[in-house]
C-alpha positions in Angstrom: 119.1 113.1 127.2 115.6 114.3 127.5 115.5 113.6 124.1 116.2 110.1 124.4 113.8 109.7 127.2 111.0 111.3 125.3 111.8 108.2 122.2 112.1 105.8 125.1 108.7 106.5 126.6 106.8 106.7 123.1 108.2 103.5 122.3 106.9 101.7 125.2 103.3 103.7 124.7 103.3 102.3 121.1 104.0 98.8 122.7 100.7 98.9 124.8 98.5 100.6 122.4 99.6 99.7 119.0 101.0 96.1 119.1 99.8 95.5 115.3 102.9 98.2 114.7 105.5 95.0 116.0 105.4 93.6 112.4 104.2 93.5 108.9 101.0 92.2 108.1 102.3 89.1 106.4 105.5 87.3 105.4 105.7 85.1 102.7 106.7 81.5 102.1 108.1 80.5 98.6 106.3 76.7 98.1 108.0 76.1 94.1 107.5 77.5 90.5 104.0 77.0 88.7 102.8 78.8 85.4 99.2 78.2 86.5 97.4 79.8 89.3 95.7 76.2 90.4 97.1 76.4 93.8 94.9 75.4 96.9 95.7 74.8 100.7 94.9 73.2 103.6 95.1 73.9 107.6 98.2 72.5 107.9 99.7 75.0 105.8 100.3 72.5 103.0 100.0 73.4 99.1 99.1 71.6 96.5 99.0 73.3 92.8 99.8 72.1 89.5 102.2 72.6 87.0 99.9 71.2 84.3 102.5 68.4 83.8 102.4 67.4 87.5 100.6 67.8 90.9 102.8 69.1 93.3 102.8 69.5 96.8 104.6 71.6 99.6 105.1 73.6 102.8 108.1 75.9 102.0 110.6 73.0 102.3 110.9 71.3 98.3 108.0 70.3 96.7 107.1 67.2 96.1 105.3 65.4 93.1 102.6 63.5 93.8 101.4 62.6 90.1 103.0 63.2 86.5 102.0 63.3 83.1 104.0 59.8 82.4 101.2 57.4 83.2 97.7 57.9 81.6 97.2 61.6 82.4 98.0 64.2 79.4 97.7 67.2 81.3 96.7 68.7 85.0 94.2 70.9 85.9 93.1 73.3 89.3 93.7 71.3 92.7 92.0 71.2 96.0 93.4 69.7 99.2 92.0 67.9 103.1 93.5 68.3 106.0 94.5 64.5 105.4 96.8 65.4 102.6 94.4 64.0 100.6 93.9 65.8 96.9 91.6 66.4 94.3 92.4 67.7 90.6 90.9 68.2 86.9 93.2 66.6 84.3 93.2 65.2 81.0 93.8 61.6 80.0 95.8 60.7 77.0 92.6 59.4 75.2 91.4 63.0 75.1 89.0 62.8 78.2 88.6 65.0 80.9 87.6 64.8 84.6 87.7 65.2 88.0 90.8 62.5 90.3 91.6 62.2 93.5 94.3 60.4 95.3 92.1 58.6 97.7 91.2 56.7 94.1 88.6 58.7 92.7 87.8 58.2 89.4 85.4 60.9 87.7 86.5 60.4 84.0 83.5 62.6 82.6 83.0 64.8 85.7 82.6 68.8 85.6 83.3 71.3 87.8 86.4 72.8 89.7 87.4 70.4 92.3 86.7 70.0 95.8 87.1 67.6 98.3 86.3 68.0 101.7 88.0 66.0 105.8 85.8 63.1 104.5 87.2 62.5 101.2 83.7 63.6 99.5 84.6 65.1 96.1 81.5 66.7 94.5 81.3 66.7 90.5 78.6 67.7 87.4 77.6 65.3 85.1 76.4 66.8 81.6 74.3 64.4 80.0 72.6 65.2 76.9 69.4 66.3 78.1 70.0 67.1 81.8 73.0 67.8 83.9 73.2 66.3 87.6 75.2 67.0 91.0 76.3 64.3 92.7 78.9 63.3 95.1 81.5 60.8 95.4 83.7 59.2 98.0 85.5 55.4 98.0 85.4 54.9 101.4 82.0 55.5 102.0 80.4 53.7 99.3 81.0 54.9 96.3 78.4 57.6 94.5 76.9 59.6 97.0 73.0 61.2 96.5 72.1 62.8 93.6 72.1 67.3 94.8 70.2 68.1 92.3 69.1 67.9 88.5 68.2 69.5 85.4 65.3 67.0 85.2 62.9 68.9 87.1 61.1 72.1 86.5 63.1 74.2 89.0 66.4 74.4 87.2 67.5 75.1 83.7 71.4 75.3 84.4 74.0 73.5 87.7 77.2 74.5 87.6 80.4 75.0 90.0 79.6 72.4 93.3 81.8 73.0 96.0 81.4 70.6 99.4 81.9 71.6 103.2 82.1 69.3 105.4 79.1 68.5 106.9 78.7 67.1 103.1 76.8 70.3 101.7 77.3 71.1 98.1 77.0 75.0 96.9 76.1 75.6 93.3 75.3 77.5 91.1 72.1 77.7 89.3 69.6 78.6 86.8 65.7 79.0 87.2 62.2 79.9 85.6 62.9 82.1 82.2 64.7 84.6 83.5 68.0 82.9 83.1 68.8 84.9 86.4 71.7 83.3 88.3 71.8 81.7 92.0 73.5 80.3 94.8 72.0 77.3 96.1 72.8 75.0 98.7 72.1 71.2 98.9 72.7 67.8 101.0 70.9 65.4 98.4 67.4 65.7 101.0 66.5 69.4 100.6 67.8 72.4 98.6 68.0 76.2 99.8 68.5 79.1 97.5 71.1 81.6 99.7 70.4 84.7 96.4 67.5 86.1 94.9 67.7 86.8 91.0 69.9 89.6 91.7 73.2 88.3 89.7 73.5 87.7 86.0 76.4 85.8 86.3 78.4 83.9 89.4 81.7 82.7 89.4 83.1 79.2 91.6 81.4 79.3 95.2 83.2 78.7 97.9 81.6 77.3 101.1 82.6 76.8 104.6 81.0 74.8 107.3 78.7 77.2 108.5 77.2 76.9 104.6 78.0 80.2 103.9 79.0 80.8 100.3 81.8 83.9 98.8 81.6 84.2 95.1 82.4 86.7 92.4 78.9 88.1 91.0 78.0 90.5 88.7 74.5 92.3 89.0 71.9 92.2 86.6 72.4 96.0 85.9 75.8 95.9 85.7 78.6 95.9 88.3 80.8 93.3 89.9 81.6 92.3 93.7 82.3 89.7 95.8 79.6 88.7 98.4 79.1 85.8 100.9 75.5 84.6 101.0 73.8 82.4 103.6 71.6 82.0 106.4 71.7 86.0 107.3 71.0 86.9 103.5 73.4 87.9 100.7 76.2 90.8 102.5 79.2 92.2 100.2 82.7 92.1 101.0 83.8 94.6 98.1 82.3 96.0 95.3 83.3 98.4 92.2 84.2 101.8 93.3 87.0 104.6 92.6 89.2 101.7 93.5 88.6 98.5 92.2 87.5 98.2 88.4 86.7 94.3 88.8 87.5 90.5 90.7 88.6 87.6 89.9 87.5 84.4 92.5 86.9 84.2 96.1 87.7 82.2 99.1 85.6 82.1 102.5 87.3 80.1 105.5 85.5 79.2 108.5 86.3 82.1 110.3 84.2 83.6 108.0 87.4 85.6 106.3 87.1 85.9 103.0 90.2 86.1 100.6 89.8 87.5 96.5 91.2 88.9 93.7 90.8 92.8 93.0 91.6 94.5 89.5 92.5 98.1 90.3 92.1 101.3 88.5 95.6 102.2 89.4 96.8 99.5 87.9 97.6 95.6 88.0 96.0 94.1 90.5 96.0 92.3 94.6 95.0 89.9 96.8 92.9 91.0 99.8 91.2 89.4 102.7 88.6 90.7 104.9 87.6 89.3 108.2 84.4 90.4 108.8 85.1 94.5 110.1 87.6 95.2 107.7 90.2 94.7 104.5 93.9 94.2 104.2 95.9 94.1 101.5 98.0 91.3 101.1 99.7 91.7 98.4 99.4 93.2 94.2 101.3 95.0 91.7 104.5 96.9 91.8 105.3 95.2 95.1 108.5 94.0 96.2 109.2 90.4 96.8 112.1 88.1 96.6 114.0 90.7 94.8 111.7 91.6 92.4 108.6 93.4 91.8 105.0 91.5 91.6 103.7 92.2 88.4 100.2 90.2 88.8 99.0 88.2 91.8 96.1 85.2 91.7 94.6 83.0 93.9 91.7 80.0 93.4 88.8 79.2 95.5 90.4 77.2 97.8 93.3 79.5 98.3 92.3 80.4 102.4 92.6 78.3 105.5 91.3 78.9 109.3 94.7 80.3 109.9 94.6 83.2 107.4 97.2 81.8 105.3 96.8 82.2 101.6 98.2 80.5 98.7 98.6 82.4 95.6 100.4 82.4 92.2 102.7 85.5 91.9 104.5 86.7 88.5 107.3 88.7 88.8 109.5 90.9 86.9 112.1 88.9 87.3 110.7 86.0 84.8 109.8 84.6 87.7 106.0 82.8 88.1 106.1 81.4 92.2 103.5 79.6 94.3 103.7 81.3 97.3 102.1 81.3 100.8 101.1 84.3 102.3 101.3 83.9 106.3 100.0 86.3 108.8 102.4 87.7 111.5 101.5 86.6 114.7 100.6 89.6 116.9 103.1 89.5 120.2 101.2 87.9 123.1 100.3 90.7 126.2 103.3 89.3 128.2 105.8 89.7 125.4 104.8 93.4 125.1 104.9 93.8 129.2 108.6 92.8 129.1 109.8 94.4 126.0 108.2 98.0 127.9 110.3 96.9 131.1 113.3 96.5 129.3 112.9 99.8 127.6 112.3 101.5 131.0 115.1 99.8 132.3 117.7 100.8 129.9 116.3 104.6 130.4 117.4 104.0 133.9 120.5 103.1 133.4 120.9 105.9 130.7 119.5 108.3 133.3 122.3 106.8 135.7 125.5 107.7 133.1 
């Protein structure tokens, strides 16, 4: 008896102070079956990937195709999607030419870059002409070809690469300057142009930007070592770097929360998906996890893999065969109330115990 009320009590004192102990940090929604990690969401909880012969699109009920390889489109590339449903994606036309689509009718037949496309239907894109390369961006509804970002043209930049839009229509990139060759974020509207890093990184891999124009990326350090970092107004801060646990990353994804979600190689082996919001990191998942009856053997992401709601959409192999788009949702965290009456049940049925 008194060791029943003893449990009883320390239940209900977990209840008050430990209410992250009510459930796992995530569950997980299976969306379909992908071989390619171009999977992207948006804040409705809807993915879009690619199967590289169509664009598919889903919530956890079937998946839908929204475009197929029968018309004039050989192949699909990475995807990106708007709150509108709207999506952007790289493919290949039968003729052998690639660029950057949309199905709000953009047409970017010789556009570079991963794609992007922000609540506006603004899809930014590089053009690489032969003796410069330009940013520009483009939307349908609002007239077309948007102002040119920036250009090789001028003295300030030897290299643009990677443009990725927010929605108050900045554009991140990445570039090149002077003779070092030393690699930068930068951030544009087509009137002026900020530089967020400071010739610290030799190379930078697909910015992601939210609406605050703060930029996660992958970078590696001009004297060697990798991280992921955000960059913006307050100056360049990092999220995770190498250490006795991670040996490298793969891409990052920053919502406007200011959470960021990336790829982690580990020195234990395989690798994970993490997210940190601000104060600390969680793993979501990685390797040797269990997960619809079988163990994750690799897990990958994209740049626009995060919402504002935490969720994440990912690519996970299994060893089961099996290679799943997935969504990883956060479990909600029992309201105050909930907690109040779960403790007065508990005390109650000590009561009645105490009563028998």
């Amino acid at each position: 008896m008194k060791y029943f009320a003893r449990t009883i009590v320390g239940l209900i004192a977990l209840l008050c102070l430990s209410p992250c102990l009510i459930a796992d940090p995530f569950t997980f929604t299976l969306i379909g079956r992908s071989g390619l990690p171009f999977v992207s969401i948006n804040n409705n909880g809807v993915v879009a990937y690619s199967t590289g012969s169509n664009i598919m699109v889903g919530d956890g009920a079937p998946s839908t195709t929204l475009m197929d390889t029968g018309g004039w489109f050989s192949h699909f590339g990475p995807t990106a999607i708007n709150d509108a449903g709207v999506i952007a994606f790289a493919a290949s036309l039968d003729g052998g030419v690639s660029g950057i689509f949309a199905t709000n009718g953009t047409d970017l037949p010789t556009a570079q870059g991963l794609p992007d496309i922000n609540n506006s239907g603004t899809v930014p894109f590089a053009i690489i002409a032969p003796l410069t390369t330009d940013i520009y961006t483009y939307n349908p509804n609002s007239g077309g070809l948007g102002p040119r970002i920036e250009t090789t043209g001028t003295a300030q930049f030897n290299s643009l690469a990677d443009p990725a839009i927010n929605d108050a229509g900045q554009v991140a990139f990445v570039g090149t300057t002077g003779t070092s060759w030393t690699r930068d974020v930068f951030i544009g509207d087509g009137t002026a142009t900020t530089r967020l890093t400071s010739g610290q990184f030799g190379s930078i891999s697909y910015p992601s930007v939210n609406n605050s124009g703060t930029v996660a990326f992958s970078g590696q350090f001009l004297g060697g070592g990798t991280g992921i970092f955000t960059a913006g107004s307050g100056g360049v801060a990092t999220v995770a770097q190498e250490d006795s646990s991670y040996h490298g990353f793969g891409v990052a994804s920053i919502n406007n929360l200011g959470w960021v979600a990336y790829m982690g190689s580990l020195y234990a082996g395989g690798n994970g998906i993490f997210v940190w919001n601000g104060t600390e990191t969680t793993r979501v998942i990685g390797t040797s996890d269990l997960l619809f009856d079988s163990t994750v053997i690799n897990a990958y992401m994209y740049p626009h893999s995060l919402n504002d709601s935490g969720q994440i959409a990912m690519l996970l192999t299994t060893t089961n065969g099996g290679s799943w788009v997935v969504r990883a949702d956060p479990a909600p965290i029992p309201e105050p109330s909930t907690l109040t009456l779960l403790g007065i049940g508990l005390v109650g049925l000590l009561a009645l115990r105490q009563r028998r």
